[in-house]
C-alpha positions as a LaTeX table, in Angstrom:
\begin{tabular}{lrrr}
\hline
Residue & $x$ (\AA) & $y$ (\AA) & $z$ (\AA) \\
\hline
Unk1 & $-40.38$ & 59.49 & $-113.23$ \\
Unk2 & $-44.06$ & 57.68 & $-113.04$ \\
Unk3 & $-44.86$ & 57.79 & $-109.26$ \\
Unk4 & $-47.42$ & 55.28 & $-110.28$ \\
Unk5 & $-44.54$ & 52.87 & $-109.73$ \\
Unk6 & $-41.83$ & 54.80 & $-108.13$ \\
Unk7 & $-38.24$ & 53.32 & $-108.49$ \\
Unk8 & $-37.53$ & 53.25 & $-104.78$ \\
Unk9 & $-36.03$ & 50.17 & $-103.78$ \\
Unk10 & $-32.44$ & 49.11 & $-103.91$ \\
Unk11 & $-30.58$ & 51.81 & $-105.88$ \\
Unk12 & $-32.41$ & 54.38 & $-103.60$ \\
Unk13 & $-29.93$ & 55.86 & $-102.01$ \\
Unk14 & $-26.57$ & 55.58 & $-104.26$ \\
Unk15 & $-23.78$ & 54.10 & $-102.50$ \\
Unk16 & $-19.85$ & 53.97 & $-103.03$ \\
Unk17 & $-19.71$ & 55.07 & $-107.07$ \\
Unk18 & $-23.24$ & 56.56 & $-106.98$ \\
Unk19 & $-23.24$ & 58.22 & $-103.98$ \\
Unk20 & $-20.64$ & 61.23 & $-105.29$ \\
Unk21 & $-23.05$ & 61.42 & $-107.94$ \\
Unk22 & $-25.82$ & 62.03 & $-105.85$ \\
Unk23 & $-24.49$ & 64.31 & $-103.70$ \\
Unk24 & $-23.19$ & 66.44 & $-106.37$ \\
Unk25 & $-26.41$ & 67.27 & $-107.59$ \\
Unk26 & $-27.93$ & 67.48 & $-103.82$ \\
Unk27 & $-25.62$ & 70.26 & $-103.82$ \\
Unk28 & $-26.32$ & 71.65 & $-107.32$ \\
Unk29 & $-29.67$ & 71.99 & $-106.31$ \\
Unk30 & $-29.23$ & 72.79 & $-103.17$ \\
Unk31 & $-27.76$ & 75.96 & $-104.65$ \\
Unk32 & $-30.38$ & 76.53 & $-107.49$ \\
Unk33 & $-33.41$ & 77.02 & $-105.48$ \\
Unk34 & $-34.78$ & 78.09 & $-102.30$ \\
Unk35 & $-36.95$ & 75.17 & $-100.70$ \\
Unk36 & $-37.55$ & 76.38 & $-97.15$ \\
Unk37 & $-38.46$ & 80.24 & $-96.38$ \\
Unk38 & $-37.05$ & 81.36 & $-93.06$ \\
Unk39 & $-40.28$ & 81.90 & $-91.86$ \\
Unk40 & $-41.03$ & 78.40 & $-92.00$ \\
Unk41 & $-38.36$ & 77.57 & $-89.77$ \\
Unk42 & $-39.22$ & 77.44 & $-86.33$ \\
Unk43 & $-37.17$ & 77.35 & $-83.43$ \\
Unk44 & $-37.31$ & 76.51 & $-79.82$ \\
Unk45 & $-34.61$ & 76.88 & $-77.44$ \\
Unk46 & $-34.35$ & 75.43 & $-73.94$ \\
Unk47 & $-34.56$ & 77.60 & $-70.59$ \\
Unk48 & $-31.30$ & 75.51 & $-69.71$ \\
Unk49 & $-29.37$ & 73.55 & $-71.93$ \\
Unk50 & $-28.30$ & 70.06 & $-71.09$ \\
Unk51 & $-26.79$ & 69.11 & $-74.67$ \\
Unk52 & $-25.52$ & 71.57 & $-77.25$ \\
Unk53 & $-26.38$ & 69.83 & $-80.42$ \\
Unk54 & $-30.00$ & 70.57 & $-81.34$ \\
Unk55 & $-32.78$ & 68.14 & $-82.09$ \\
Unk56 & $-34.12$ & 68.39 & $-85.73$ \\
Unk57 & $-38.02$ & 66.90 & $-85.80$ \\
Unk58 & $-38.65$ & 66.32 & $-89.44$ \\
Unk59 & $-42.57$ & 65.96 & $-89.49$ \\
Unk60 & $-45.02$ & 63.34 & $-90.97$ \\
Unk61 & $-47.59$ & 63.80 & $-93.63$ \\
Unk62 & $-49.64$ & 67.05 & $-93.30$ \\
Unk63 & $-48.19$ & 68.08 & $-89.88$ \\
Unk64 & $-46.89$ & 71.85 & $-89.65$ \\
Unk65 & $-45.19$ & 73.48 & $-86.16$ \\
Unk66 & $-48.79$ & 74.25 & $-84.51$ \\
Unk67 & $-50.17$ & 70.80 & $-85.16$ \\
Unk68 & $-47.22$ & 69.03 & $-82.76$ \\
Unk69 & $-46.72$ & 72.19 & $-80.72$ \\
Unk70 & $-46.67$ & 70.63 & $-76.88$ \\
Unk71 & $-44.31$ & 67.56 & $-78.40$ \\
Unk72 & $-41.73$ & 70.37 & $-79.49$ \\
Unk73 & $-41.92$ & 71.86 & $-76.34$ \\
Unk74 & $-41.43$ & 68.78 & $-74.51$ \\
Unk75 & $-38.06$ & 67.97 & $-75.83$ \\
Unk76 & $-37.18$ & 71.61 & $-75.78$ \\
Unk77 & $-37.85$ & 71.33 & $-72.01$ \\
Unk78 & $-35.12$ & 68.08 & $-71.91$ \\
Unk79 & $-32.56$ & 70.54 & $-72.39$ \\
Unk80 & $-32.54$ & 70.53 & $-76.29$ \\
Unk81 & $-32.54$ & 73.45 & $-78.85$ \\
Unk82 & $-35.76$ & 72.15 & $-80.91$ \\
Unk83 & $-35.87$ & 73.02 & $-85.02$ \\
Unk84 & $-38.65$ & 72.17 & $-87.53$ \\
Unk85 & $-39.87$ & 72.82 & $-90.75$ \\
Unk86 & $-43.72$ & 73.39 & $-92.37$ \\
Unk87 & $-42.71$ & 71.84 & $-95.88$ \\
Unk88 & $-43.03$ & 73.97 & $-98.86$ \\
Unk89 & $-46.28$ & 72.59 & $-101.19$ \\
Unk90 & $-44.63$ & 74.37 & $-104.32$ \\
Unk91 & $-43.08$ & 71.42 & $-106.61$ \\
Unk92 & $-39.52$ & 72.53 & $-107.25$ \\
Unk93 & $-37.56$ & 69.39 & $-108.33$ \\
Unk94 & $-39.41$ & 67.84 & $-111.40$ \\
Unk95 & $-36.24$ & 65.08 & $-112.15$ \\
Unk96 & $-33.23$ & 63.97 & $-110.90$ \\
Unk97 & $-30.66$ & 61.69 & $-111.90$ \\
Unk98 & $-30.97$ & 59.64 & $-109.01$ \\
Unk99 & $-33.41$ & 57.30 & $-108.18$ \\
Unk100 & $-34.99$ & 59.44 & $-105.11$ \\
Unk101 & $-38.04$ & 60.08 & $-106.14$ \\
Unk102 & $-38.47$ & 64.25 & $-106.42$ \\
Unk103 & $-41.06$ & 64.87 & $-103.48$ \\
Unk104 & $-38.89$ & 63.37 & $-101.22$ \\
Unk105 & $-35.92$ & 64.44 & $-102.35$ \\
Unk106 & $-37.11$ & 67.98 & $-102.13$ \\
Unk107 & $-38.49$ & 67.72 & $-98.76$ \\
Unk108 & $-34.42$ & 66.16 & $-97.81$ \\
Unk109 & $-33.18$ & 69.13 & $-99.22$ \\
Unk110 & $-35.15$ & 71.54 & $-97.12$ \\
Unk111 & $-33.93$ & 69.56 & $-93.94$ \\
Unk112 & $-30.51$ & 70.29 & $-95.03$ \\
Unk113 & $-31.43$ & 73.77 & $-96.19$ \\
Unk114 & $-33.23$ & 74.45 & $-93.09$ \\
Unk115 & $-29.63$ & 73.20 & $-90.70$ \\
Unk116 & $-27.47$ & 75.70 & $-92.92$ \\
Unk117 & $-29.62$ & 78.74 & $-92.58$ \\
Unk118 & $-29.83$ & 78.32 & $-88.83$ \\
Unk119 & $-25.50$ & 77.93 & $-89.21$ \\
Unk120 & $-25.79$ & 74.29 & $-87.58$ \\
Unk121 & $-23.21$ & 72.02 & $-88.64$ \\
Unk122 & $-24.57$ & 68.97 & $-86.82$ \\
Unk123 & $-27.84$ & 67.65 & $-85.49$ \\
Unk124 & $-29.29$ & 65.03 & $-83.38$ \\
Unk125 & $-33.17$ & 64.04 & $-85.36$ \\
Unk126 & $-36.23$ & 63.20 & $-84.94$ \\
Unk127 & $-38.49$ & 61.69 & $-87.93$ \\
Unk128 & $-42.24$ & 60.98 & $-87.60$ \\
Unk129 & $-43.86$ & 58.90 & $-90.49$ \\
Unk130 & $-43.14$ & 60.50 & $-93.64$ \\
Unk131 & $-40.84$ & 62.51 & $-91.92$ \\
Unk132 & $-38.94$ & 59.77 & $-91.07$ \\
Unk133 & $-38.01$ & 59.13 & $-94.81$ \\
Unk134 & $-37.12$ & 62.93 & $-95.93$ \\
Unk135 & $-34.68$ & 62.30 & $-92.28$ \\
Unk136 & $-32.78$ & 59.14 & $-93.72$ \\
Unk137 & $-33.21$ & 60.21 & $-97.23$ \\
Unk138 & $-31.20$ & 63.59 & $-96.18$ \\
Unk139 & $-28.73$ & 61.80 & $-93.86$ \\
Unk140 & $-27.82$ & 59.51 & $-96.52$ \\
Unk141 & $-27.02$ & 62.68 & $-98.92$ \\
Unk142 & $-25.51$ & 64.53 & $-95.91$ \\
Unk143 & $-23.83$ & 61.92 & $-93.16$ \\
Unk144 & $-21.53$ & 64.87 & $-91.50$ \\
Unk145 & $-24.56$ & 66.57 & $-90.65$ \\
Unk146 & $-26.25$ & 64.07 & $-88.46$ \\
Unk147 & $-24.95$ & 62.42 & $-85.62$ \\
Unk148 & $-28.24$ & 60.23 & $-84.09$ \\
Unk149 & $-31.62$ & 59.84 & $-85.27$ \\
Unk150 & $-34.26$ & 58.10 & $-84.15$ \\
Unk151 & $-37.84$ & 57.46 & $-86.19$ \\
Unk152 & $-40.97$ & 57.05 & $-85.01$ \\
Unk153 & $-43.05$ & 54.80 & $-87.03$ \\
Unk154 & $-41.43$ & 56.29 & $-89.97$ \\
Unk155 & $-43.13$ & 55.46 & $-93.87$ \\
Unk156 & $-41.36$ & 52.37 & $-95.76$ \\
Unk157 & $-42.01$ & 49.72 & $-93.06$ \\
Unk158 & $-44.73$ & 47.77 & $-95.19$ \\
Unk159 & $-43.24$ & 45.65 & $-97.32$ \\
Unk160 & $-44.92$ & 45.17 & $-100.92$ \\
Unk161 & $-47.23$ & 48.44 & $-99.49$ \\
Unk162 & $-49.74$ & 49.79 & $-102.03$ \\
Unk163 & $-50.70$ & 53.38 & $-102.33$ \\
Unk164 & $-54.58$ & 52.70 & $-101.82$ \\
Unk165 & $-53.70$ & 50.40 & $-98.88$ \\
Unk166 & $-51.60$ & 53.09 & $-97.33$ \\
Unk167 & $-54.30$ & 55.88 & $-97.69$ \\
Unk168 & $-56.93$ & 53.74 & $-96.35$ \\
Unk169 & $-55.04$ & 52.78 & $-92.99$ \\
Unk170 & $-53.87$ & 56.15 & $-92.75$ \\
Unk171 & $-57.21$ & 57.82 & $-92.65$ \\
Unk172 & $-58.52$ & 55.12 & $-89.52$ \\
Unk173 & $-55.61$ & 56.14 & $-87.64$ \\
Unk174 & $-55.11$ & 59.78 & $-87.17$ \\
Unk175 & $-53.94$ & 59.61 & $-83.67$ \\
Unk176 & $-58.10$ & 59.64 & $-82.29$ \\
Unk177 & $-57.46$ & 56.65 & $-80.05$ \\
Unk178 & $-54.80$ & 58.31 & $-78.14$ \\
Unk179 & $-55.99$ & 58.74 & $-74.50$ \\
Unk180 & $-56.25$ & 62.05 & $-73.75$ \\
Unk181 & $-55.98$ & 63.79 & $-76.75$ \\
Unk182 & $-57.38$ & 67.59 & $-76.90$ \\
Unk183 & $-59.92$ & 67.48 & $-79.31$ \\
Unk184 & $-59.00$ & 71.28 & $-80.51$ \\
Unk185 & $-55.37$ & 70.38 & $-80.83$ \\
Unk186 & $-56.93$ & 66.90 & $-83.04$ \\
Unk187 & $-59.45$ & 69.07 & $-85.07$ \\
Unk188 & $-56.47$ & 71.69 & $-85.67$ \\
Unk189 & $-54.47$ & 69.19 & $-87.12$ \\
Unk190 & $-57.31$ & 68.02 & $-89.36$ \\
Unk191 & $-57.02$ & 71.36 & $-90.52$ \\
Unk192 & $-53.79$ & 71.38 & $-91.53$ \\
Unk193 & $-54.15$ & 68.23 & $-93.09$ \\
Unk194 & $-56.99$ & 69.18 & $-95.31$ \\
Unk195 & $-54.77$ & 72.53 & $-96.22$ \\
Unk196 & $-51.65$ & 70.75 & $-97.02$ \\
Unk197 & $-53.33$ & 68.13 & $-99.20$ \\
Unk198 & $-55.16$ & 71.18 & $-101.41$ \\
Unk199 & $-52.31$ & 73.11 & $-101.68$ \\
Unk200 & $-50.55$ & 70.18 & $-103.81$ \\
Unk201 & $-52.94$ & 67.25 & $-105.01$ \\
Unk202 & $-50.31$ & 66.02 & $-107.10$ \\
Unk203 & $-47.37$ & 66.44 & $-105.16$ \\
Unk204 & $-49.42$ & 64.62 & $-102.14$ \\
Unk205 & $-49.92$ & 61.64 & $-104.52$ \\
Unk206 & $-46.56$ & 61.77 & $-105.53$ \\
Unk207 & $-45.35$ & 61.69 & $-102.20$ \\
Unk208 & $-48.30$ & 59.00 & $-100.78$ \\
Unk209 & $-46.44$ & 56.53 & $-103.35$ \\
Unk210 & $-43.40$ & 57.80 & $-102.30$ \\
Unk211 & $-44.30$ & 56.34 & $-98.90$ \\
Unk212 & $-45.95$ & 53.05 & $-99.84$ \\
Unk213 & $-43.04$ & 51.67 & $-102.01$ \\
Unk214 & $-39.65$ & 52.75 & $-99.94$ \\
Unk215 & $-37.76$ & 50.57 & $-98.07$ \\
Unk216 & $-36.75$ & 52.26 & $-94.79$ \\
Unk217 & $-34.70$ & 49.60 & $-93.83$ \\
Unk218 & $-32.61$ & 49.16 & $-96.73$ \\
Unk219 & $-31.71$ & 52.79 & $-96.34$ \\
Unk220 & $-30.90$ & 52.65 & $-92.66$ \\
Unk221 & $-28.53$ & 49.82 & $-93.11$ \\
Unk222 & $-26.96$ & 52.28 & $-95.59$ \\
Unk223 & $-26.99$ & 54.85 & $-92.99$ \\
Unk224 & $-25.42$ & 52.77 & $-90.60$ \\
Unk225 & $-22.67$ & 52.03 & $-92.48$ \\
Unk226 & $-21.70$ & 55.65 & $-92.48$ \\
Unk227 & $-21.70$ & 55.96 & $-89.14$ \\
Unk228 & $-25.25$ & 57.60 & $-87.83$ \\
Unk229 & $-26.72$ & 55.55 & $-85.44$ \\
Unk230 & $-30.35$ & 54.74 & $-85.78$ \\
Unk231 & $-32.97$ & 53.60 & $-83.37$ \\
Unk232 & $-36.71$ & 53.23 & $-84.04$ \\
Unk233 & $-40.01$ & 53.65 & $-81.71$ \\
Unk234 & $-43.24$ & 52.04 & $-83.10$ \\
Unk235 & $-46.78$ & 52.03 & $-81.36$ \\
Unk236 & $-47.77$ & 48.74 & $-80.18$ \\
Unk237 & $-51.50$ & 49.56 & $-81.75$ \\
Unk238 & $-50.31$ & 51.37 & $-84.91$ \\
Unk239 & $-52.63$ & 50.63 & $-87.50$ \\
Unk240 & $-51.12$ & 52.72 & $-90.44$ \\
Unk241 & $-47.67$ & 50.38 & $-89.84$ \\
Unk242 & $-48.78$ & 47.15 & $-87.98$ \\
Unk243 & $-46.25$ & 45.89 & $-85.62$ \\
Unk244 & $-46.37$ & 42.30 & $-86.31$ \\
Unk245 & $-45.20$ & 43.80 & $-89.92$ \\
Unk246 & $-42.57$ & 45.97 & $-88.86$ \\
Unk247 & $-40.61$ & 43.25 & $-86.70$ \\
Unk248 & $-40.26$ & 41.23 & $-89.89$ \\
Unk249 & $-37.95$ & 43.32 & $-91.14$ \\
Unk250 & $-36.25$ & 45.08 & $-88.23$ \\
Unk251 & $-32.42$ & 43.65 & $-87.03$ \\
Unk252 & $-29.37$ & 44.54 & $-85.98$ \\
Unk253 & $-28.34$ & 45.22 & $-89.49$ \\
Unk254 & $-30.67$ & 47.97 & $-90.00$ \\
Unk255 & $-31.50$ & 49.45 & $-86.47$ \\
Unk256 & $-29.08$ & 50.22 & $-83.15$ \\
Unk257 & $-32.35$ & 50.32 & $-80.91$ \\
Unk258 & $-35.80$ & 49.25 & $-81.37$ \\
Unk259 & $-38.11$ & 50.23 & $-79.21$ \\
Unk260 & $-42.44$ & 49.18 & $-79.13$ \\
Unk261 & $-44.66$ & 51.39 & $-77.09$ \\
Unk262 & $-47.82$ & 51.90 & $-76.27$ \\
Unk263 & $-49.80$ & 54.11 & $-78.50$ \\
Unk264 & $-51.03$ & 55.16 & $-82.22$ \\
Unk265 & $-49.54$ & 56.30 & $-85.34$ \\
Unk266 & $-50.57$ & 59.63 & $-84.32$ \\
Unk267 & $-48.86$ & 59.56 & $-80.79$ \\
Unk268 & $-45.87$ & 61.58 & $-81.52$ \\
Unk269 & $-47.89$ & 64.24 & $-82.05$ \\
Unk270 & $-50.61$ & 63.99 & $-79.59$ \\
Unk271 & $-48.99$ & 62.75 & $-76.50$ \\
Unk272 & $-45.94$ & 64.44 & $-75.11$ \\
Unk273 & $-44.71$ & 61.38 & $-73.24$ \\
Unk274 & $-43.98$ & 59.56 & $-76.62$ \\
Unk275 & $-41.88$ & 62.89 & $-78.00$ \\
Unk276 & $-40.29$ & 62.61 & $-74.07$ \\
Unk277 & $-39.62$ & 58.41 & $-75.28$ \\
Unk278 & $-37.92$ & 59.64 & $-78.14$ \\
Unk279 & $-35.81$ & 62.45 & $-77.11$ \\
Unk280 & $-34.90$ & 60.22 & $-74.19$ \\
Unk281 & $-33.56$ & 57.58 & $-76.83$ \\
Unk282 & $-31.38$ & 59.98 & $-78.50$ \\
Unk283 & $-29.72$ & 60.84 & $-75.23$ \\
Unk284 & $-28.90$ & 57.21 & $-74.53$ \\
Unk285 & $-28.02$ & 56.65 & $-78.12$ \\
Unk286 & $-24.92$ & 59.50 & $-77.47$ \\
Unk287 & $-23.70$ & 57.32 & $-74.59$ \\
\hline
\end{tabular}
């Protein structure tokens, strides 16, 4: 596949008498490689529980367990079981028959793989930014394992988004404007940034156009239609996805909630209230 111009658009997610397809070799490769070590699975469990289905948080771009550390804790502190992933950087799935493009159908199949090792059947998720995208790409594949999710300003809300244009509004909003932002906890996720973009130059370009050209929409309205209610959260001064953008596109069709708060791109990981916004969503979404 040329991830110059990724095929990511309407056939996307195979439906009806491409979805079997799909699925079938979700699960062919699901049992050909290991994509998630169980060290890089990282669990949280609550002091008291208030719901017994845990809270997946599939993470954007660059972001590893550390780099969102007090946001995990925050919905762990709801009453939630809390899993995540730090996403192998070793390209595994060079071609598929879908069209999915690889990077982000690996990173999919390491949510999934991550569930079954921890012997979860069913989740309630969280998706930030990229994150967002391996969520709904993996719920598409996988419906019976999700029962809610809810993205915060998840990748694929641009439409007609360029690569370039992407990279350049990502790297003016990293989350800086946030008030009260620890400027460790911001300079450790630089870090990790800068360490998960060496590790894989290619994959990270792969997955950058990935991001520019999908449609997240499309795919929730997909999503829907199997039953896994969707809500969204996007900051009010997001740069990376500006909201006068994103509510061009958002409906009833495609979302069960949308919500606009205050805040960055980089809020979800920075402030705990906005992790506390969308753990709170999921619980209302249940009802």
């Amino acid at each position: 596949m040329n991830f110059e111009q990724p095929d990511f658009n309407n056939e996307s997610i195979p439906e009806e008498e491409n979805y079997n397809k799909a699925r079938s070799e979700a699960n062919v490769l699901l049992e050909k490689y290991d994509f998630i070590k169980d060290e890089d699975i990282k669990e949280i469990n609550p002091e008291k529980t208030k719901d017994e289905m845990p809270v997946f948080v599939s993470p954007g771009w660059g972001v590893v367990p550390e780099s969102q550390e007090e946001s995990l804790k925050t919905i762990s502190e709801e009453g939630r079981k809390v899993l995540t992933v730090s996403f192998s950087r070793e390209k595994k799935v060079e071609q598929s028959d879908t069209d999915i493009p690889t990077a982000e159908l690996q990173k999919a199949l390491s949510i999934i793989e991550a569930i079954n090792k921890k012997g979860i059947n069913r989740v309630d998720a969280i998706g930030h930014s990229e994150g967002g995208l391996n969520l709904v790409i993996a719920a598409n594949l996988f419906p019976e394992k999700f029962r809610n999710i809810v993205l915060v300003s998840p990748a694929g809300m641009i439409e007609n988004d360029s690569s370039l244009s992407l990279m350049k509004r990502f790297i003016v909003d990293e989350g800086i404007q946030e008030l009260g932002v620890d400027k460790s906890v911001f300079f450790k996720y630089i870090k990790e940034v800068f360490k998960y973009s060496i590790k894989g130059s290619k994959l990270s370009y792969e997955e950058i156009s990935a991001c520019a050209v999908a449609n997240i929409f499309q795919m929730t309205e997909q999503l829907r239609e199997k039953g896994v209610k969707v809500g969204f959260i996007c900051g009010a001064n997001d740069k990376v996805f500006p909201i006068e953008e994103v509510i061009k596109r958002v409906g009833k069709e495609n979302a069960d909630h949308f919500l606009s708060t205050k805040g960055d791109h980089g809020s979800f990981i920075f402030n705990k209230e906005h992790a506390l916004l969308a753990e709170n969503l999921l619980d209302n979404m249940k009802k």
